[in-house]
Every structure is written in structure tokens, then in C-alpha cells.
LUMTORMI-960106 format. One record per atom (N, C-alpha, C): y, x, z. Coordinates in steps of 0.1 Angstrom, whole numbers, plus 5000, padded with zeros to 4 digits. Each point is the difference from the previous one (the first is absolute). Layout:
N
YXZ/...
This chain:
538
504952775184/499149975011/499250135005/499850045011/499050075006/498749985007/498950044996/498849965008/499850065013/499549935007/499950055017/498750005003/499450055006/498449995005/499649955009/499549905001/499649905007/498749924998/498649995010/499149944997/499949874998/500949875002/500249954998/499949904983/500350124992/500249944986/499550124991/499350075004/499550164993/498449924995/499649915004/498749974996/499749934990/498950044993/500049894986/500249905003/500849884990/500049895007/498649914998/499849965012/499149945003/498350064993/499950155005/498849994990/498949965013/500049975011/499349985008/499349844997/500749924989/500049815001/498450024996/499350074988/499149954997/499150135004/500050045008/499250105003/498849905012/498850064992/498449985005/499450015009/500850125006/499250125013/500049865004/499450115015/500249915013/501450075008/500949855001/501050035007/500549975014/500550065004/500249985015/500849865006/499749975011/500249865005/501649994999/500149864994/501949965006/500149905007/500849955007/500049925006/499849864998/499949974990/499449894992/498149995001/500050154993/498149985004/499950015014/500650065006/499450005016/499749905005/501549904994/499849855010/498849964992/499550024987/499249924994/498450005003/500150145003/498750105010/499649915011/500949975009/500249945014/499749865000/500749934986/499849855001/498649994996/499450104989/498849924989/498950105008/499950115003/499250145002/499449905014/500849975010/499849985012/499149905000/500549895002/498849894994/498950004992/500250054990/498950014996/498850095003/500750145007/499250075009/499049935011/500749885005/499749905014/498849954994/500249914989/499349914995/498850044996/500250124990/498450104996/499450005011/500750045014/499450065008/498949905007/500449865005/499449915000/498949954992/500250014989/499049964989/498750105002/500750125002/498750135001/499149955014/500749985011/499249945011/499249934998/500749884993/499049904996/498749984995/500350104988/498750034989/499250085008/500850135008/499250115005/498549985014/501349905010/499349955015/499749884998/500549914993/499549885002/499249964987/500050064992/499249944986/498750114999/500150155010/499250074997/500250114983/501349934993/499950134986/500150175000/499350084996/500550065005/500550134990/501250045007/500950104994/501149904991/500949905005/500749894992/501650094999/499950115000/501450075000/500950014989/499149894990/500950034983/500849895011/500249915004/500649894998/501450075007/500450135000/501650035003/500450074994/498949954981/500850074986/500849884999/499949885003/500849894995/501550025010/499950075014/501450015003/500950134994/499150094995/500650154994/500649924989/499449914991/500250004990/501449865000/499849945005/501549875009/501450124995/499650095014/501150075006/500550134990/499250014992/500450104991/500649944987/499749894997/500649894990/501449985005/500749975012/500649975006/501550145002/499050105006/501250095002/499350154996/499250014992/500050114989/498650105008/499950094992/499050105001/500050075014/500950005009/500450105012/499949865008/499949875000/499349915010/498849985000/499450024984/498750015001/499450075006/500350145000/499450105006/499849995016/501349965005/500250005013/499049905003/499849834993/499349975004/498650025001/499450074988/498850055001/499750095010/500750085005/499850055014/500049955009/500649905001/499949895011/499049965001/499549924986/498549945001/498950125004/499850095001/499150145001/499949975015/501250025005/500250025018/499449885001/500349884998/499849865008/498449984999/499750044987/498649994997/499350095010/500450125003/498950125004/499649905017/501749985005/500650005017/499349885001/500049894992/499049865009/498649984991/499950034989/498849984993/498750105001/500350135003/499350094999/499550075013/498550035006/500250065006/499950125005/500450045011/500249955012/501449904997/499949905005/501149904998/501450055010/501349924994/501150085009/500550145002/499450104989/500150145001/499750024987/500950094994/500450054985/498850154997/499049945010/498750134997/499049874991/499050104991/499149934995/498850025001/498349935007/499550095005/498950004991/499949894989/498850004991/500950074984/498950124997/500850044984/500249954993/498649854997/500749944990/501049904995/500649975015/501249954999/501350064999/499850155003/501150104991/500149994985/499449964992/499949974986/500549865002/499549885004/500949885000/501550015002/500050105009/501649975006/501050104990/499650114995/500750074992/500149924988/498649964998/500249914984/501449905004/500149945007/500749915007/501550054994/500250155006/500850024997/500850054990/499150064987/499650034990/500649894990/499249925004/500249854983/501649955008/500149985016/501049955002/501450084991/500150135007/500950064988/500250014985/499049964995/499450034984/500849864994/499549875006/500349884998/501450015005/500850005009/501250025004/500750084987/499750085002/500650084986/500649904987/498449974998/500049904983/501149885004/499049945011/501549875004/501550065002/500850095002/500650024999/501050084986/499150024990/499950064990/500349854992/499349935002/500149864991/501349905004/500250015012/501449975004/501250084995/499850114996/501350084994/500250024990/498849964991/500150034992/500749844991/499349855011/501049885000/501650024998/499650065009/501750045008/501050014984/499450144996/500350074985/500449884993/498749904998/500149914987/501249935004/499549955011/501449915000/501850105004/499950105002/501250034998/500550044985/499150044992/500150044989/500249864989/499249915007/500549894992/501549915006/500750035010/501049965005/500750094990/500050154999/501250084994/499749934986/498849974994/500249944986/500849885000/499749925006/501049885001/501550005001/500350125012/501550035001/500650044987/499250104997/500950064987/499549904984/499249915000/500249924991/501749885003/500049965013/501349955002/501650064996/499750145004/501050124995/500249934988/498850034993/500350044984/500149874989/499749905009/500449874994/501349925003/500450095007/501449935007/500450074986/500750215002/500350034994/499549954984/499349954996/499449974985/500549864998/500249955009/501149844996/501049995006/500650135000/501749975008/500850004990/501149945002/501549994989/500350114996/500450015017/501050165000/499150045013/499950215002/499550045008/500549965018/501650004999/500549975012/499949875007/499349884987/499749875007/499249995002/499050115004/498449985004/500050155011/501150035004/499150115010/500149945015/501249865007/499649955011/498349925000/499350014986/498749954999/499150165004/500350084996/499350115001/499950065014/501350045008/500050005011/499149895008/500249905000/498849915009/498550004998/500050034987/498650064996/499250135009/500850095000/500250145006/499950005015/501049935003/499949965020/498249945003/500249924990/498549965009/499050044996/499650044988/499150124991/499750145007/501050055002/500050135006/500150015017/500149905007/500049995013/501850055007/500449994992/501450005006/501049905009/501150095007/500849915004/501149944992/500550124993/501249954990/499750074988/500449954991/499850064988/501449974993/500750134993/501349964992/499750114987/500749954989/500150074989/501650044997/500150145001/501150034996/500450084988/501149944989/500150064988/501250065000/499950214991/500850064998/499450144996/500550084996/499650124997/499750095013/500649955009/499550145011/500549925016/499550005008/500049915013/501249975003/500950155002/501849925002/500549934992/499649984988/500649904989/499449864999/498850015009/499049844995/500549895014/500349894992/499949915004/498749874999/500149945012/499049945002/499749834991/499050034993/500149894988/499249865007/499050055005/499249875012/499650085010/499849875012/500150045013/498849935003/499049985011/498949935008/501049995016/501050055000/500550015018/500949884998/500649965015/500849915003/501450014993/500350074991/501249964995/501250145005/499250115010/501150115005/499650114993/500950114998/499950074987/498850105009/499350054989/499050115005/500250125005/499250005012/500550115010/499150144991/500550104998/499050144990/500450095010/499250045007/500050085011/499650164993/500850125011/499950124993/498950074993/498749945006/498450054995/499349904995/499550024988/499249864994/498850064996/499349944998/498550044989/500250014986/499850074995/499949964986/498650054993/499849914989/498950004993/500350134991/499250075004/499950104987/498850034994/500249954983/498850004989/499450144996/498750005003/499550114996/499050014986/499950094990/499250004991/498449934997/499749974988/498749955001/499849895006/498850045008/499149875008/500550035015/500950125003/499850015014/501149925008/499949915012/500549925008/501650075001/500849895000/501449965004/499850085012/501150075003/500750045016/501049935007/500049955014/501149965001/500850125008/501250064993/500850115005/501149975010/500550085011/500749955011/501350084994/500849954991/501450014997/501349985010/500650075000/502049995005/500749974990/500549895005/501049944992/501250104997/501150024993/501250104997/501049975008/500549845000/500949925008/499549855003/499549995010/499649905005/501249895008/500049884998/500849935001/499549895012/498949995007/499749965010/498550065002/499449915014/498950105005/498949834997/499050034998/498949914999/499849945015/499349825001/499949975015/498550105011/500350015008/499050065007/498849964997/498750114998/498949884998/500050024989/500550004988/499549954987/499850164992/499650044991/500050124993/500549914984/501350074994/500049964987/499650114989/499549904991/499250104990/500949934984/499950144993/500649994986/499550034989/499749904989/499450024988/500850004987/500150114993/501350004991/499649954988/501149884995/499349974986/501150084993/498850024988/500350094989/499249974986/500450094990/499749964987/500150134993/498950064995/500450164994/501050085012/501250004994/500950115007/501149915006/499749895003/501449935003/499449935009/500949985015/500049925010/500649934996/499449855008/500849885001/500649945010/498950095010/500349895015/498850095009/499949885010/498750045012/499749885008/498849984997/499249875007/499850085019/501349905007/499650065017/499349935006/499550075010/499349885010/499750065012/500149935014/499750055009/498649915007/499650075005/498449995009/500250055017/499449895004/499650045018/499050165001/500750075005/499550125003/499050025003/499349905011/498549985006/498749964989/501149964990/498349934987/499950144995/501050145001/499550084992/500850034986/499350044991/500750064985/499249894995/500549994989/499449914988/498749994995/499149944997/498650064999/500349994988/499150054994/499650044981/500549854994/499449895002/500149894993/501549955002/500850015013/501249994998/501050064993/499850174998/500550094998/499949984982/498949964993/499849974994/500949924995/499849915002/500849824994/501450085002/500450075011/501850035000/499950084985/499650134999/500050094989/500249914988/499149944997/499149914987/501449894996/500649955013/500949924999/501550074998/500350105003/501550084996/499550034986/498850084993/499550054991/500549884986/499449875004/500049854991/501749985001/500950015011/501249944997/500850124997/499650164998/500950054996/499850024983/498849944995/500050004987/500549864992/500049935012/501349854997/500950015002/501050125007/501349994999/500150114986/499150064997/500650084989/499549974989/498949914996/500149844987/501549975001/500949915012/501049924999/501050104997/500050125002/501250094999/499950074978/498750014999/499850014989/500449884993/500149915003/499649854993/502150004999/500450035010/501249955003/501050154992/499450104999/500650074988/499549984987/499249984995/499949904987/501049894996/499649925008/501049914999/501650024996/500550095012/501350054998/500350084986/498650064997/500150104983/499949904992/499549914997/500549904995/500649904994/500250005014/501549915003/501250104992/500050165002/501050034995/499950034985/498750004998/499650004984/500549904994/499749845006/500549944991/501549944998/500750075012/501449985000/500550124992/499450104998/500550114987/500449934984/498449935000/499549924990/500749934994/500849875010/500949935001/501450034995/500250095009/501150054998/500550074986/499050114995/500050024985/500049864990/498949955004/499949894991/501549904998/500649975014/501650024995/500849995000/500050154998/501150124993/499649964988/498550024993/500050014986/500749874991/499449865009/499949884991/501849995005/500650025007/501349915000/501050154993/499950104999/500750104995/500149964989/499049974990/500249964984/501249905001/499749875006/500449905003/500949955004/500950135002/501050015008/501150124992/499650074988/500650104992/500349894990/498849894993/500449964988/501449895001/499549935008/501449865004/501550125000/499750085011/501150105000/500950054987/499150064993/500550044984/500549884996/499449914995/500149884998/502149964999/499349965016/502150025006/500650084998/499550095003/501050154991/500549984986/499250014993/500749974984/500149884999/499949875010/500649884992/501350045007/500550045012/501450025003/500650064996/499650104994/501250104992/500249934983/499649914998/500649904987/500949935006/500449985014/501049935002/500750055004/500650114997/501250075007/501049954985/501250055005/500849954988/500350134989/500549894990/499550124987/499250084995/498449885011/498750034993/499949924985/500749914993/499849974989/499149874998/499549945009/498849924998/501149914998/499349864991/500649865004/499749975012/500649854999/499549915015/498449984999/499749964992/498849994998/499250085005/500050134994/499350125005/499850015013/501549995005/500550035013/499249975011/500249824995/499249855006/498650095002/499250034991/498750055000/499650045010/501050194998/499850055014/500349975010/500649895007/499949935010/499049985002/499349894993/498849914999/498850135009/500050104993/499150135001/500350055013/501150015004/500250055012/499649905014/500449844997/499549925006/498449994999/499350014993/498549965002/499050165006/500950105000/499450165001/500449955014/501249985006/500250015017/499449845004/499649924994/498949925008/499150014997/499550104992/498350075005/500150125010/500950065002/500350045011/499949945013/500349914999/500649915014/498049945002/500049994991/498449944994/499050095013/500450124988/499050135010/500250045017/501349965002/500350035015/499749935009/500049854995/499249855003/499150055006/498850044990/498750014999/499650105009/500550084999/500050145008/500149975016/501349905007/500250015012/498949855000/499749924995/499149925003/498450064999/499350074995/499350085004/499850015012/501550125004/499550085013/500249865014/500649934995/500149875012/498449935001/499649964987/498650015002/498950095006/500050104998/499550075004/500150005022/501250024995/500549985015/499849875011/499349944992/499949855009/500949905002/501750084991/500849935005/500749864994/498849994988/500249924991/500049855007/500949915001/499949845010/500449924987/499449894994/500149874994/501149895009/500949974988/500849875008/499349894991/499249945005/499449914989/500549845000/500249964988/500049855001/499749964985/500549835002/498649924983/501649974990/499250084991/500650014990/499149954986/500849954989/499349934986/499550154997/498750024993/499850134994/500850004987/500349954988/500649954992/501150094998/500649895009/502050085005/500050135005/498750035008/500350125006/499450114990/499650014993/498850104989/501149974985/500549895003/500949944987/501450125000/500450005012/501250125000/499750094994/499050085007/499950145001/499850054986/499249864995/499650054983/501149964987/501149935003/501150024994/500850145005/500250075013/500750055001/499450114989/498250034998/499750164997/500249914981/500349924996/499949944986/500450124993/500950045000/500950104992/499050144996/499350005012/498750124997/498750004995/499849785002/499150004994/500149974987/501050064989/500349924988/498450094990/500249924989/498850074994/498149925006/499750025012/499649935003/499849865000/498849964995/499849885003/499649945011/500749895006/500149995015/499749805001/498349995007/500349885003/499649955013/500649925008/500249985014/499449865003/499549975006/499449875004/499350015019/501249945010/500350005011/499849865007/499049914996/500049895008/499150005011/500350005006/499150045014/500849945016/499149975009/500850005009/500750025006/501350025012/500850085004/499350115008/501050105004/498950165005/501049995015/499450035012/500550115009/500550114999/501150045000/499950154994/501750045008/500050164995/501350094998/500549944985/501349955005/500250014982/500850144995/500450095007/500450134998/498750084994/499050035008/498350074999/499549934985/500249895002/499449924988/500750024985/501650024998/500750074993/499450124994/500450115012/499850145003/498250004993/498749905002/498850084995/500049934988/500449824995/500250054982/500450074998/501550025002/500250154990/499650074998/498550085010/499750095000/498950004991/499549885004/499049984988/500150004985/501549914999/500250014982/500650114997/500650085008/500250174995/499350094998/498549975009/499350074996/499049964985/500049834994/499549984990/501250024993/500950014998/501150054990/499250154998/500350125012/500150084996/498450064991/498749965001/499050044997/499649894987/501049934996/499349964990/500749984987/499649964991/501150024984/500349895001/501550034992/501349904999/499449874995/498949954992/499449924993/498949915012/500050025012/499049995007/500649905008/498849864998/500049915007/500150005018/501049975006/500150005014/499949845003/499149955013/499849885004/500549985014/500549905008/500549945014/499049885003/499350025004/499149855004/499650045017/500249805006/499650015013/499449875001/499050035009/498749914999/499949945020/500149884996/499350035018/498350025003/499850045005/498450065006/499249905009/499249994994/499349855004/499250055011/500349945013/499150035013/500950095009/500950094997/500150135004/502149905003/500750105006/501649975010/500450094988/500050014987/501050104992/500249954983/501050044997/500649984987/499850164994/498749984988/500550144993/500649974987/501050135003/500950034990/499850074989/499250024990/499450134989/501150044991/500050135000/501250034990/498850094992/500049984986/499150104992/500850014989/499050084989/500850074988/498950064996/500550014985/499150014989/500350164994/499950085015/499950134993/498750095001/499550135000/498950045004/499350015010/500649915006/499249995010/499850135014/498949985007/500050095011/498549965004/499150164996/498550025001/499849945011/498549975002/499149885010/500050095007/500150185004/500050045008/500950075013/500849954987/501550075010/501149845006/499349874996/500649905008/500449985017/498950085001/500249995016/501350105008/500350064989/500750135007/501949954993/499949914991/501550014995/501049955014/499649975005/500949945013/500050155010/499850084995/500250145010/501350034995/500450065015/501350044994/500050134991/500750064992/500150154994/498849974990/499449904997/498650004992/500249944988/499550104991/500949964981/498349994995/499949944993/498849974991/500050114986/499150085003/500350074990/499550014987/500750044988/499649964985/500249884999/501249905007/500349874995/501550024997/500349924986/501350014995/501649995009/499950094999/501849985005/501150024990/501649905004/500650024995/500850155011/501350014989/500050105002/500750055018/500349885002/499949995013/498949995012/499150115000/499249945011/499649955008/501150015011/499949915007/499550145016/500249915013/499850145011/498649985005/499149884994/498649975008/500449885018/501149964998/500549935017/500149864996/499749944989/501249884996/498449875006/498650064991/499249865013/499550055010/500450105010/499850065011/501149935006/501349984997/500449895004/499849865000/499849974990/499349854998/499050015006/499150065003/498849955012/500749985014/500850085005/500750015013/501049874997/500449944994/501149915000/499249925003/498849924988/499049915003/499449965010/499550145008/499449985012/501249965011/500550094997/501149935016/500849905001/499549894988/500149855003/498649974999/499250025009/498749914997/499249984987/500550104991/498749964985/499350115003/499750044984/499150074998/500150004985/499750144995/500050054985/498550034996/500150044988/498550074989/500450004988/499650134994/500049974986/499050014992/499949954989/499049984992/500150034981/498849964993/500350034985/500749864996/501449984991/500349894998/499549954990/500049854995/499249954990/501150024985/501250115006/500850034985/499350124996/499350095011/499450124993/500850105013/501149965005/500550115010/499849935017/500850065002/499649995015/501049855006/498950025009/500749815010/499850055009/501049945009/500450035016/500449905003/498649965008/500249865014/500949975010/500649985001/500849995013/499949805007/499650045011/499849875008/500550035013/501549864994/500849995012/499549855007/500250035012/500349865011/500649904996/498949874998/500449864996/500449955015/501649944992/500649955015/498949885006/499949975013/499449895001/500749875000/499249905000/500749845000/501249975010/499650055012/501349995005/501250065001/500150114996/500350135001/500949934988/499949974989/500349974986/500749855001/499849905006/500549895008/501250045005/500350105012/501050025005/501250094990/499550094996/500750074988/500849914991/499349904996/500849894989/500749915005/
């Protein structure tokens, strides 16, 4: 950009709004002069007759402090004046004589008539002094109101972009504008326009604009007459556009535009104000959200590091031991390894139960990330819990030997996955297999829940349990309790990270708790089919 010199925008902005003097007439006070000054000149003037020739008072010439003081209330310190000279002449020319002639022929009515003129000005002054200083209060209380709207929009917005078509309208009529738009980018040819106050046609940025430029301290805003670099249209005739850049330390965000009727002038202080105050407030809201929004992303990629280690670590064990496992049970069965059938038999057996914990882990693993994913869907229907809970726990029999195992399933029929339903026992009696000693009581009981649409299912075990303060957390995925017994398989921390996602995405709900064997119980409440539902089924 280049600066150009021009009086137009070289002036502080607005330092003329609250200034005291006496200022010269605008067309506003003139007419105001003419409407209130005039008449009430008339009227004094009559009333003086009155008192003076017909009532005999004499020297009644205060009574044309009440029109100085009208007229100066009205249209400022430079009407008052005028009219106090008014009143002087009208007084001297019919009240004084020689009557009809602006000579005076007794001296002590040169002291009347000057006093006349004297308090008239003095009083005109004050009355005008007290109107401006009105003026002040209530403009200064307007900019307080404006910029509390600013700062409450921005202080209860979502997001900064769903609150600046609020800001802009604030701004149009706050600051006396025609259009107000906010545009976001690092530097003018890059910003696009985020809210508009115009009819919907793209903003005309004409080659010369105003811009605010901040100066040190206490001393007043400038508004500076800038050249645009490459200008892409011309502004409508008539209007002057002005630009206020939001910013944040060293970083642009954008620029609050606006164009103004050339005839109202530059911005006064209080406008100029609320624009400053208001780019100032939203460029330290776009750079909260930008701060806010790289945290987030650090984060986010912290805890996907996290994740991702976490595993690598739990499924790498988990995934070497089964492996070995098959390794040396397979190489007993090559020929003229020497084993009987028997033996042989074994390492089968071994190789079969190492690749369905395998198949176990990979289960668990892509059901996870489907969970995760949202992409988990229930095919639900009513099944006996019995029959259905009855499979799954013959199928794992073989693993639970050693265990004492008792089951007690009378309950009413469930809504359910009977796949999910499979898929999270297992997951639960694998995980009381794996955390508790061979000698340890395992229980299956399902209750229906009095008041409440669910059948829970409790699977517990009589091992050590799991501290009162880490219950809330065993349904995290990658999350191992630590200092609690493991066998020598640990296990990857996913198996009731999926049992909570299976649960839920048929309509239950899990918890776990201290069991009354001494180890841990895990609730699971699935969906009691309803009456009819259970009618049509059968």
C-alpha cells in the first residue's frame, strides 16, 4: 500500500466529537437558530413591551436570557451568541431611548444594555456547555452499550464466524454506517468476506480507502487515506470506505470494512472507537479459536501416538507368543519327528487353540476400530438367554477346566445380537480366566431388573479383584490395571473395550463393580424383548 495526502482522512479521527469550544454553525444549528432563536426572540420581545409600556417595569431586558438560553440549548454556544446580540440590538432599537435608533441617550442605560449583553453571552455559553457536555454523556453511554453488545455476542458465541453477521449489524447502526462487512485473511487480496450488512452483491473496495492507523499511548486513532495495490472495483459515488484491521500481536486476521456518506464526514471519536475496540475484541477471538484449534490438533495427535504405541506394545507380545507356540507345535509334526499319535494329537490341540486366540485378537481388534468408527449396526431379535449364554460357555469349557464354574440363567428372553452377545461373553470369561487362579470360582447369573426394559447378565469371579479406583477405567481401551495378577498371558487391554461397544450397540449398558466372590463383576444389561415382540417370535 501507499499513502497519498489528502485532507480528507489526515485528521484525527473525530477529535472534534467532544470538543467544548464554541463551534461554528452547521446546518443543523442554523435551522435550529431560525426555528427556536426567532420566536423566541418575538415573544421576549412582546413580553418586554408589556412589562416595560404597559405595566410601567422598568429595565425588563433579562426576560431575553430565557430566549439566549432556548436557543443555545438547542443549537449550541455560536446560536447563543448570535442570539444574544440579537437581543442587545432589539433591546437598544425599540426599548431604549431615543426609540427606533441604535443611539443611547441616557448613560445609565448603557450599563443595562451592555449588561444585557454580557450575562446574555455568559448564560449562552453555560447553556450550551451543559448541552454538550449532555451530548458527551449520552454518546459515551451509547459507545458503552455498543461495545458491551460486541463483547457479549463474542463472549456467548459457539464459533467466532457464527457471530460476525451479529457484529456487522451492530457496527452499521452503532457507528453510523451504510454497509458494514468483515473480511477474513492475512492481507486484503487473500480475504474473503465472512459477513456482509449489503444486499447480497460482492463489495465494491475502491482504489483509496481510509484506514485506521493506531497510534501510541493515549493519543487519538488517525484515519489515513491509503491506495489500495490492486483494486478490484471502485466504491459507489458518494460513499468514502474506511478500513479497520483486525489483528492479534503480529498476526492479521482480516479487516472490519465499512462505507459512510461523504457529507456526514469522518467518523467521530465514539464511532471510531467502537470500530477499533470491536476489530481489537474479535481479533483476540480468532486467535483463542486458532490457539484452541491447535491444541486440540496436538492432542489429538498426542493421543493417537499414545494409541498407537499402546498397540504396538500390548498386541506385539500377543502376537510373538501364540506364534512360537505354532512354531514348535509344527515342527513335532513333520515326519520322523518321533512323537507318538498322542503327542502328535497334542500338538494339534496347541496349534488349534494358539490360532483361535489369534483369530480371538483380530476379532477384537477390527471390532474396536468398527466401534470406534460408528460403524458398529445390531441385527437384533428375542432369543432364550439360557441357549444363547448356554453355547458360548460350552464352547470356552475346555479353557475353563480347573475352574469352578456355576451358571444359573433363568430370566426372561433378551432383544439382542446373538453374534455381539457371543463375541462380549467371551470376552468377559477370558478375561476372568485370564486374571484369576485356576482354583477360582467363576459365576453366570441373569436377573431381570425390576422397573427398568433390561435383563442383566453378571459374569464375576473370585479372583483379586480390581481397586475401587480404577473401576471406572477397565472398559478403556489399552487400559491394564496395574499390580493385578496376570497369567502369563496378558492380555492387549481391548477385550471389555469391546464388551462395552458390543453392549451398547444393542441398546444396553455395562459397569463394573467389587464382586461378592472377592473379584470383579461386570454388569451387562441387555434388552428384554417385549410382550409382543416375544409373542410373534414364538
Amino acid at each position: 500500500m501507499m499513502s497519498v495526502n489528502a485532507t480528507g482522512c489526515n485528521n484525527r479521527a473525530g477529535e472534534y466529537a467532544y470538543d467544548l469550544r464554541v463551534q461554528r454553525l452547521t446546518r443543523r444549528d442554523l435551522a435550529r437558530l431560525v426555528a427556536i432563536g426567532t420566536p423566541s426572540l418575538a415573544i421576549a420581545s412582546v413580553i418586554v413591551w408589556i412589562l416595560q409600556d404597559r405595566l410601567g417595569v422598568p429595565n425588563p431586558s433579562a426576560v431575553y436570557i430565557v430566549a439566549v438560553v432556548a436557543t443555545a440549548f438547542a443549537s449550541g454556544s455560536a446560536g447563543g451568541i448570535v442570539v444574544s446580540i440579537a437581543a442587545f440590538l432589539l433591546y437598544d432599537f425599540f426599548f431604549t431611548e431615543p426609540r427606533f435608533t441604535f443611539s443611547i441617550s441616557e448613560p445609565a442605560e448603557w450599563v443595562g444594555v451592555l449588561l444585557l449583553l454580557f450575562v446574555g453571552v455568559v448564560v449562552g455559553e453555560l447553556a450550551a456547555l451543559q448541552r454538550s457536555r449532555a451530548d458527551v454523556a449520552r454518546a459515551r453511554e451509547r459507545e458503552a452499550q455498543a461495545l458491551f453488545r460486541v463483547s457479549r455476542a463474542l463472549a456467548t458465541r459457539a464459533t467466532t464466524p457464527g457471530v460476525l453477521p451479529e457484529l456487522t449489524a451492530i457496527l452499521r447502526t452503532e457507528a453510523g454506517m451504510s454497509r458494514v462487512w468483515i473480511a477474513l485473511g492475512a492481507d486484503a487480496a487473500a480475504e474473503r468476506v465472512a459477513a456482509d450488512t449489503g444486499d447480497g452483491a460482492r463489495p465494491a473496495v475502491p482504489a483509496i480507502v481510509c484506514s485506521l492507523r493506531r497510534t501510541p499511548g493515549d493519543q487519538p486513532a488517525q484515519w489515513v487515506r491509503l491506495r489500495q495495490a490492486s483494486p478490484k472495483a471502485r466504491a459507489q459515488p458518494g460513499f468514502e470506505t474506511y478500513r479497520v484491521r483486525v489483528e492479534a500481536g503480529s498476526v492479521t486476521f482480516g479487516s472490519i470494512w465499512a462505507q459512510r456518506d461523504r457529507a456526514l464526514g469522518l467518523p467521530g471519536r465514539t464511532e471510531t472507537r467502537l470500530l477499533a475496540a470491536s476489530a481489537d475484541q474479535l481479533g483476540q477471538a480468532l486467535a483463542h479459536e486458532r490457539l484452541e484449534a491447535d491444541a486440540q490438533a496436538a492432542e489429538i495427535a498426542r493421543q493417537a501416538d499414545a494409541l498407537k504405541s499402546a498397540l504396538l506394545q500390548s498386541v506385539s507380545h500377543d502376537l510373538r507368543t501364540p506364534l512360537a507356540t505354532i512354531r514348535a507345535a509344527a515342527g513335532t509334526l513333520r515326519p520322523g519327528s518321533g512323537l507318538s499319535v498322542a503327542d502328535q494329537a497334542e500338538s494339534a490341540d496347541a496349534i488349534d487353540r494358539e490360532v483361535e486366540y489369534l483369530n480371538r485378537l483380530v476379532t477384537n481388534l477390527l471390532d474396536l476400530s468398527r466401534i470406534e468408527a460408528g460403524a458398529l449396526r445390531a441385527e437384533r431379535d428375542v432369543f432364550e438367554l439360557e441357549d444363547l449364554v448356554g453355547r458360548t460357555v460350552d464352547r470356552l469349557r475346555p479353557r475353563l477346566a480347573g475352574h469352578p464354574m456355576v451358571v444359573s440363567l433363568d430370566a426372561p428372553s433378551v432383544e439382542v445380537d446373538a453374534i455381539f452377545v457371543d463375541e462380549a461373553v467371551t470376552n468377559a470369561l477370558e478375561n476372568a480366566i485370564k486374571y484369576t487362579p485356576a482354583d477360582a470360582e467363576i459365576r453366570l447369573g441373569a436377573t431381570a431388573i425390576g422397573g427398568e426394559p433390561f435383563v442383566r447378565l453378571t459374569i464375576e469371579d473370585g479372583g483379586p479383584g480390581v481397586p475401587e479406583e480404577h473401576l471406572e477405567r477397565v472398559f478403556e481401551k489399552f487400559y491394564r490395571v496395574p499390580s493385578v495378577r496376570r497369567s502369563s498371558r496378558s492380555g492387549t487391554g481391548i477385550g471389555l473395550a469391546v464388551v462395552r461397544g458390543l453392549v451398547e450397540a444393542m441398546g444396553g449398558r455395562v459397569a463394573a463393580r467389587r464382586s461378592a466372590l472377592g473379584g470383579l463383576a461386570l454388569d451387562l444389561d441387555l434388552p428384554v424383548a417385549s410382550a409382543a415382540t416375544d409373542t410373534h417370535a414364538a
